[in-house]
Each structure stands twice: as structure tokens, then as C-alpha cells.
C-alpha positions, 0 to 999 in steps of 0.5 A, spaced: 700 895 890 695 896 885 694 894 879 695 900 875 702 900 878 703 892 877 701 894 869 705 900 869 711 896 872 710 890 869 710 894 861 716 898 864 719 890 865 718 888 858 721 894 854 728 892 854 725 884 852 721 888 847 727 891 844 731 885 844 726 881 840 724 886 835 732 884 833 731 877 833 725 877 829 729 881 823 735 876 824 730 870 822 727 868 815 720 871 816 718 869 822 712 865 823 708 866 829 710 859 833 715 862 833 713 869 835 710 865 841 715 860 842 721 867 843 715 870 847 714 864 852 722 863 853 723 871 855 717 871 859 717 864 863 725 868 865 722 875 866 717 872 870 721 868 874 726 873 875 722 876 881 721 872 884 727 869 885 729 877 887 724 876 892 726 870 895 733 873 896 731 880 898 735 883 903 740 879 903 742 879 897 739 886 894 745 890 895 750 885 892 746 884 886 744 891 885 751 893 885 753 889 879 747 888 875 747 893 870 755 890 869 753 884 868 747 886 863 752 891 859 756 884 859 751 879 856 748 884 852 754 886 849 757 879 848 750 877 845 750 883 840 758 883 838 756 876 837 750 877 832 753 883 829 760 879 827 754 874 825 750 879 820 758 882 818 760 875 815 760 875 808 754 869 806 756 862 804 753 859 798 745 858 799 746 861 805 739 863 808 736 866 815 735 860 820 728 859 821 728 860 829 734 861 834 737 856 839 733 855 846 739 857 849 741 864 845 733 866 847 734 864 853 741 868 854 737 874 851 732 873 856 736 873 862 740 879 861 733 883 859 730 880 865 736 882 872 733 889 873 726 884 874 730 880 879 733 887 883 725 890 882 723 883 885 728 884 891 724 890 892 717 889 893 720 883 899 719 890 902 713 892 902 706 890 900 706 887 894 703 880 891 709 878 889 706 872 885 701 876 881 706 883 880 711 876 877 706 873 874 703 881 871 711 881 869 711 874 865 705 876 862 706 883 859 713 881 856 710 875 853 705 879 850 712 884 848 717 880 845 711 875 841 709 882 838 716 884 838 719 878 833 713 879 829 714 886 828 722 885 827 719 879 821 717 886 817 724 890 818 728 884 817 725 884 810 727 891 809 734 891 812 735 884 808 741 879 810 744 884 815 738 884 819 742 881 824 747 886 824 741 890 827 738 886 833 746 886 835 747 894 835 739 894 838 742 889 844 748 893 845 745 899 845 740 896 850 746 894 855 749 902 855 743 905 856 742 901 862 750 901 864 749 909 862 741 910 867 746 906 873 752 910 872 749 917 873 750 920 880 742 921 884 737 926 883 737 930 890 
């Protein structure tokens, strides 16, 4: 591969974490960008990782892990986003304010379930002609860059949507998983 198709793939997989990241920023009590970085680093050390993983299991286990990614990215995306929007719904207690930060495992769940298409994409390049470290690293880079810029993009639509900000970032990581549910649904283009 070169490298305007590794970029190309590698933007292509930190779209999904981008969108994620811009509804976590607007759920946090403006972010700051340690922060931003620390999110940014957790999706793109997982993004990163995930192709190679891909790659490491390659013929064996393409078949079965294509078959069920989409379910399983519908799945935890739509979990996580249920979960923000009851969150975003529930009336504020008293003195209540936006966290200052999200857990490490709820950014790291969100970073699995935007990152399984990059383990079937890894899986994939085990069958060409493909550095798989550098497109890997390429990936982890780009979604790096994505969801740092995401959170800190979601601080300025947190301040206009106010406390139901998580709401929003519940219905974008819904949104996300039925669209790749929907893309994986649709019958081949001959």
C-alpha cells in the first residue's frame, strides 16, 4: 500500500471515533485539552491495536468476526448511547454539574466498538502487501488526532446544548452503530 492509501484508510478509520468523541466532549464541563489528549490517546492506542490484532488472527478468523462485527458494534454502541442518553434525561440533582472527565473504561468501550471495523480491515491486509505496522500505527495516529480534535470541538457544542449534552453524544453513538448495522445490511453492488 502507499501511502495516500494508508492516509486515506487510516482517516476512513477514525471517522466513527471522531463522531464519538465530539458527543463525549459536549457531555464534559468544558474540556480542557488534557483531556482531549488523554480521550484521544485511550481511542487511538485501541484503534491502533485493533489491526493488528486483525492481522494476527487473519484467515482464521475473518469469516466469523465479519459476520458478527456490525451486531456487535450496533450492540455496544447502542448500549453506551442508551446509557448517555437515560443519563442526559435524568432530572439534575442539586448542585449537579458535568464531570470533569469520563471513566477510563467507558472511553475505552467506546474505543472498542468504533474500532471492530479496524480489526476486520486488519484481517484484511494479512492478504496483501501491506506494512501492517506502519498502516496500524497510521490508524492510531490519525484517530489520535480525530477524537483529541473531536472532544474539543464537542467542549463548544456542550456550551450551546447545556446540561443535556449527554443526551446528544447518546443519539450520535446510536446513530453511529445503525448506520454501520444499516452499511453491513445492504445486499452487494454487482
Amino acid at each position: 500500500m502507499n501511502f495516500v492509501a494508508t492516509a486515506s484508510l487510516a482517516l476512513a478509520m477514525s471517522t466513527d471515533a471522531f463522531a464519538a468523541a465530539v458527543g463525549k466532549g459536549a457531555a464534559l464541563q468544558r474540556p480542557q485539552w488534557r483531556e482531549a489528549l488523554r480521550t484521544g490517546a485511550i481511542f487511538g492506542v485501541i484503534e491502533g491495536l485493533t489491526p493488528l490484532l486483525g492481522w494476527a488472527l487473519g484467515n482464521a478468523a475473518a469469516p466469523y468476526v465479519e459476520a458478527w462485527d456490525h451486531w456487535i458494534a450496533f450492540v455496544l454502541l447502542g448500549l453506551l448511547g442508551l446509557r448517555m442518553i437515560r443519563e442526559g434525561c435524568s432530572a439534575p440533582e442539586q448542585g449537579e454539574d458535568k464531570p470533569n472527565s469520563h471513566s477510563f473504561m467507558r472511553l475505552a468501550l467506546t474505543g472498542m466498538a468504533t474500532s471492530i471495523d479496524a480489526l476486520i480491515v486488519g484481517a484484511g491486509l494479512a492478504f496483501i502487501d501491506a506494512n501492517i505496522l506502519m498502516t496500524a500505527a497510521a490508524i492510531g495516529f490519525a484517530t489520535f488526532v480525530m477524537v483529541t480534535l473531536g472532544v474539543m470541538l464537542g467542549r463548544g457544542l456542550g456550551a450551546l446544548v447545556g446540561k443535556r449534552a449527554e443526551l446528544l453524544g447518546g443519539i450520535v453513538l446510536i446513530t453511529i452503530g445503525s448506520l454501520i448495522l444499516y452499511d453491513h445490511l445492504q445486499p452487494p453492488v454487482a
